[in-house]
C-alpha positions in Angstrom: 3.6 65.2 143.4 2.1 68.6 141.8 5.3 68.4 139.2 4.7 65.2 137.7 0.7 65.7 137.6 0.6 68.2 134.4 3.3 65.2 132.6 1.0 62.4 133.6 -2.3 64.4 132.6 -0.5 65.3 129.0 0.0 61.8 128.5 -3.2 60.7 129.6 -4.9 63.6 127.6 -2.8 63.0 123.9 -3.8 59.4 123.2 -7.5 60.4 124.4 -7.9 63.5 122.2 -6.3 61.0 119.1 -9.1 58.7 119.8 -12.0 61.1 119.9 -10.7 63.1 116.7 -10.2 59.6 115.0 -13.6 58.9 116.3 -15.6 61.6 115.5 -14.1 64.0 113.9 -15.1 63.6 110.7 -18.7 63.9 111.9 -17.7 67.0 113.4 -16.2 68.7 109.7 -19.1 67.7 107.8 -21.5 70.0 110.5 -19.1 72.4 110.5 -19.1 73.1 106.7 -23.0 72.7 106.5 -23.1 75.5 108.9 -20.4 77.3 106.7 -22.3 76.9 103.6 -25.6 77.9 105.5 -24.8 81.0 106.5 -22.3 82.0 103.9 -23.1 80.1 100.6 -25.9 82.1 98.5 -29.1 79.6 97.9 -27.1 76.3 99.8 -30.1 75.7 101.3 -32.8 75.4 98.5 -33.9 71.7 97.7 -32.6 72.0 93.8 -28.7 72.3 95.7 -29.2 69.5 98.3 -30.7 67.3 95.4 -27.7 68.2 93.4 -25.1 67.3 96.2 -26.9 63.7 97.2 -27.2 62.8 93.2 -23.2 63.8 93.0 -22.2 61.8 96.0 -23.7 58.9 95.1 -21.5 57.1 92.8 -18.4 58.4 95.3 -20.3 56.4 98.6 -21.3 53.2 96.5 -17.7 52.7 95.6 -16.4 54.0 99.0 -18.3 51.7 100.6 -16.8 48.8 98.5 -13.5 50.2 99.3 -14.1 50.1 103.0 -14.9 46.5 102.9 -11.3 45.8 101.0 -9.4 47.8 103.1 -10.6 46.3 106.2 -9.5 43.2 104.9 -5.6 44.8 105.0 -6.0 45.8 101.1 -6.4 48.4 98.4 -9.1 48.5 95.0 -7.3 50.9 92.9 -9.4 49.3 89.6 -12.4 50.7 91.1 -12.4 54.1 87.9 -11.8 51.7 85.2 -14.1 49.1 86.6 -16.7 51.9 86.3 -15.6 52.4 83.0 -16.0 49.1 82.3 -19.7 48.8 83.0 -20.2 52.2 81.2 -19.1 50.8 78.0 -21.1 47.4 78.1 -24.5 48.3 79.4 -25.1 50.3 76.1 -24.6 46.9 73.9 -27.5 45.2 76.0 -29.8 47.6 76.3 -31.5 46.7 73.8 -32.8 43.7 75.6 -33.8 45.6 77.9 -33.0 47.4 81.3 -32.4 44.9 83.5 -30.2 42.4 81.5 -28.0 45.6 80.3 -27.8 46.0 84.4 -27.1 42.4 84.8 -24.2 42.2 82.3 -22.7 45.5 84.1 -23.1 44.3 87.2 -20.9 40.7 85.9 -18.1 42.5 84.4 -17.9 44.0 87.6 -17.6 40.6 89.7 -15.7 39.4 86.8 -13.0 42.1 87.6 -13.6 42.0 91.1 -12.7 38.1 90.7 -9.7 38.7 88.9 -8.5 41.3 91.6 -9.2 38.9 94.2 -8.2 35.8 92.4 -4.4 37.7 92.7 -4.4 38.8 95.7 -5.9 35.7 97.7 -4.6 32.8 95.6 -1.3 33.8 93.7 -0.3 35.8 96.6 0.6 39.6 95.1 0.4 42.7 97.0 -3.2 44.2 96.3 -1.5 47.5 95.0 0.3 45.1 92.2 -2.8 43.5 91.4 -5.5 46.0 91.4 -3.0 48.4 89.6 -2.8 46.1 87.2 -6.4 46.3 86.3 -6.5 50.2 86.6 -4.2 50.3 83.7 -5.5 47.8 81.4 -9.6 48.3 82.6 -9.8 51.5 81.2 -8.3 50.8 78.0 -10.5 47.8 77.6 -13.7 50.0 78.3 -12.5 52.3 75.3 -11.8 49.7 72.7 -15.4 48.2 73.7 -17.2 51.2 73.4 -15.2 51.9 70.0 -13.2 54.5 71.7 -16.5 56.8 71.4 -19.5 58.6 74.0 -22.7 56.9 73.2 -26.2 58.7 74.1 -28.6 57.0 75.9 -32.0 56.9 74.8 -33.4 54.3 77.1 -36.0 55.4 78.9 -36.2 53.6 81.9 -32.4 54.0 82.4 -32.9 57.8 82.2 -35.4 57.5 84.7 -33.4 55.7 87.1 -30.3 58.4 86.6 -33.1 61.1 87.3 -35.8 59.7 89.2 -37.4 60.3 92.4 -38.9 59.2 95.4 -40.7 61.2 98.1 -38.2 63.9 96.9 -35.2 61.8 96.9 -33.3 60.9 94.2 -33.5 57.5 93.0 -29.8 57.0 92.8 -28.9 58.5 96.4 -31.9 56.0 97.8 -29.5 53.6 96.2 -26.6 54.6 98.0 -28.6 55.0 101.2 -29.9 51.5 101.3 -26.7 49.8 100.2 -24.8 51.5 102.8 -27.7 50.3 105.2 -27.1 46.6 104.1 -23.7 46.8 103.9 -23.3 48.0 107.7 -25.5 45.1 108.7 -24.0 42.8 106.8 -20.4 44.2 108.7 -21.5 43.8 112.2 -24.2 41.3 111.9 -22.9 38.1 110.0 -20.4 35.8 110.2 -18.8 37.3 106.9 -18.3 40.3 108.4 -16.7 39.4 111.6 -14.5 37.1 109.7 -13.4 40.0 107.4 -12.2 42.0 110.5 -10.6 38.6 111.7 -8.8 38.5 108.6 -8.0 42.0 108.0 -6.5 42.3 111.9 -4.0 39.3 111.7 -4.3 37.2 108.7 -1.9 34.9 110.0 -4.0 34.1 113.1 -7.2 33.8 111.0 -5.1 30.9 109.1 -4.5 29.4 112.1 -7.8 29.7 113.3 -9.8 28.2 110.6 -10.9 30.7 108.8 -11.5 30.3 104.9 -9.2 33.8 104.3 -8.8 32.7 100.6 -12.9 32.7 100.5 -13.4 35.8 102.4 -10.9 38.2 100.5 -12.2 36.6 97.5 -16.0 37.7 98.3 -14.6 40.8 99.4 -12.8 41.9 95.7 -16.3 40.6 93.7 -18.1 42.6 96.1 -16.1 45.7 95.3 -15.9 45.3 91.7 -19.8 44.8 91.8 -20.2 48.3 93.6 -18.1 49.8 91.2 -20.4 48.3 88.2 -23.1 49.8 89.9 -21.8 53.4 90.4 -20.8 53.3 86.7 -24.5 51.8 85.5 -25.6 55.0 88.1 -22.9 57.5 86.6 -24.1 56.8 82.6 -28.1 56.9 83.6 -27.5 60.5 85.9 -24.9 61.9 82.3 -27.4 60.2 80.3 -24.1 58.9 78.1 -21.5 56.1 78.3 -18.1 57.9 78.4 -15.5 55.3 79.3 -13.0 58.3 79.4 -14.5 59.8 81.8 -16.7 58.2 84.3 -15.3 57.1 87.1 -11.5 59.2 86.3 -9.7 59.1 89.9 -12.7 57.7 92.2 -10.7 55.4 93.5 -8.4 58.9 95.2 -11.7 59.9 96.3 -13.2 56.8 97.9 -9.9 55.6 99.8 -10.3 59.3 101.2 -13.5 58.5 102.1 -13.0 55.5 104.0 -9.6 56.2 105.7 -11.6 59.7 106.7 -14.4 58.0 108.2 -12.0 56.4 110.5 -10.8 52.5 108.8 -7.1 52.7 108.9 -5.3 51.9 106.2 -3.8 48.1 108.4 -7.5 46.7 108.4 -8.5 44.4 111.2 -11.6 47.4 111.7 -14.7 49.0 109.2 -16.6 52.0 109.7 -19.3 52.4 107.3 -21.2 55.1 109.1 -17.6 57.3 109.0 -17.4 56.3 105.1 -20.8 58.1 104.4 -19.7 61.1 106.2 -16.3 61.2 104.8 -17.7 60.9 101.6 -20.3 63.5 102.5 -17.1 65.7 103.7 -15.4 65.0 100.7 -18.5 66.1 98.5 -18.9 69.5 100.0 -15.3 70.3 100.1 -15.2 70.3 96.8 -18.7 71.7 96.7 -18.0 74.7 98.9 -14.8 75.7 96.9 -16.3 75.7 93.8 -19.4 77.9 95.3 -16.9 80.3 96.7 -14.8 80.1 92.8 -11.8 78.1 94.6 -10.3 76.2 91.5 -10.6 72.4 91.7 -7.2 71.8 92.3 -7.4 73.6 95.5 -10.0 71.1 97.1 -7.5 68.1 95.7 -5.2 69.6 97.8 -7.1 70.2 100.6 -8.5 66.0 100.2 -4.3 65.8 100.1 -4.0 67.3 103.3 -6.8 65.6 105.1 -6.0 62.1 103.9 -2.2 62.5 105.7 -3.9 64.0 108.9 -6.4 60.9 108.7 -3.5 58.5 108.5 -1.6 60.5 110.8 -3.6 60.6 113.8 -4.5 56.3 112.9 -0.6 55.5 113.0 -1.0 58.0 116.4 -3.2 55.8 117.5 -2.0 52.6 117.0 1.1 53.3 118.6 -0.1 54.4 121.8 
């Protein structure tokens, strides 16, 4: 009997420990390089750095948060960069009637795409890797003929103020993110949308048979994607104070599927955690932060963000076979 206890305690123990790194883990890196950076980071602590790291974040969680929704439904945004792009280059042609329609016309190319994406996946029945790359390729280039292929200054006040606002000491555009990822978690576990999305994204061929209006569902789910990526791009040109269709939003998408599959959604859907997206995206903010602080070259914390996302994945495929 004492022979076969330590077996039957290792395999009790594996799946458990899995579960709880799955779980929580991610919660557990981002206090563990706060303390890092504490203690070893010259001037980490000073209010001008923490405003810098919650205004850099920002865009990263809006369109992680997005991606958290698709990939619960079983799919993948990978238009999310050039759909930023996209908003970049048209709120300068409308912001001359004023700040709110310039939003407003962002904010519908981004549905627009976000339909498109979804139209594809939901009704004519492609992989959602074919038909977002699709957009990822072509978005972009759109965005640059649109803006004329050139980086336009803004001069509107009010959009400067909401790229470098406060309030009570917080930064306008992380309150954003902060409130959106409140509503968005609410609007996960407390509506029927959001139970129907995990329906669908578990077993899409049950949630057929039981009713459910999958077509509808993943469609809401793309337009609501694309429409957080229209907003982290109108966020991205007020915080640069330019419209650069070249550059904003180059390889979010890398970082908000990081992000999510991090804060513990795996990669199969049927399950969304939106409270693990803000911390991965938090993670993922002051990896990158830490290395550069420390004069680590970029490309290290891209391989590190490598290295995490198979370990993420790893331990979910762990998990599901257990």
């Amino acid at each position: 009997m004492t022979t076969v206890e330590p077996a039957l305690r290792g395999t009790v123990d594996r799946p458990a420990l899995t579960r709880y790194v799955q779980d929580y883990g991610v919660y557990a890196a981002v206090l563990v390089l706060l303390l890092f950076n504490a203690a070893f980071t010259d001037n980490f602590l000073q209010v001008a750095n923490l405003r810098t790291q919650l205004v850099q974040v920002a865009p990263v969680l809006i369109v992680a948060l997005g991606m958290a929704l698709v990939i619960g439904s079983e799919g993948i945004d990978l238009s999310v960069g050039s759909v930023m792009a996209l908003a970049a280059a048209v709120l300068p042609l409308y912001l001359g009637f004023g700040l709110w329609p310039a939003v407003g016309m962002a904010l519908l190319v981004g549905a627009v795409a976000g339909l498109a994406n979804g139209t594809l996946v939901a009704v004519v029945g492609l992989q959602p890797i074919v038909a977002t790359l699709a957009l990822l390729v072509a978005g972009r280039g759109i965005a640059l003929v649109v803006a004329d292929g050139q980086l336009k200054q803004i001069r509107n006040g009010d959009l400067l103020a909401l790229g470098s606002g406060e309030w009570l000491g917080v930064p306008v555009v992380a309150l954003v993110a902060i409130v959106l990822a409140v509503v968005v978690g609410a609007v996960v576990h407390r509506t029927t949308y959001g139970r129907q999305l995990v329906a669908v994204g578990g077993n899409r061929a049950a949630a057929h048979l039981a009713g459910l209006p999958v077509r509808r569902i993943l469609l809401v789910t793309y337009v609501l994607c694309g429409l957080f990526a229209a907003l982290a791009g109108v966020l991205a040109t007020a915080r640069l104070t330019a419209s650069d269709p070249s550059a904003i939003g180059n390889l979010i998408e890398l970082s908000a599927i990081t992000a999510v599959v991090v804060g513990g959604t795996p990669l199969a859907g049927g399950r969304i955690r939106i409270l693990g997206t803000v911390a991965g995206a938090l993670l993922m903010q002051l990896l990158r932060a830490t290395m550069i602080k420390h004069d680590l070259p970029d490309s290290t914390a891209q391989m590190a963000q490598a290295v995490i996302i198979l370990l993420a994945v790893y331990l979910a495929r762990q998990r599901r076979t257990r």
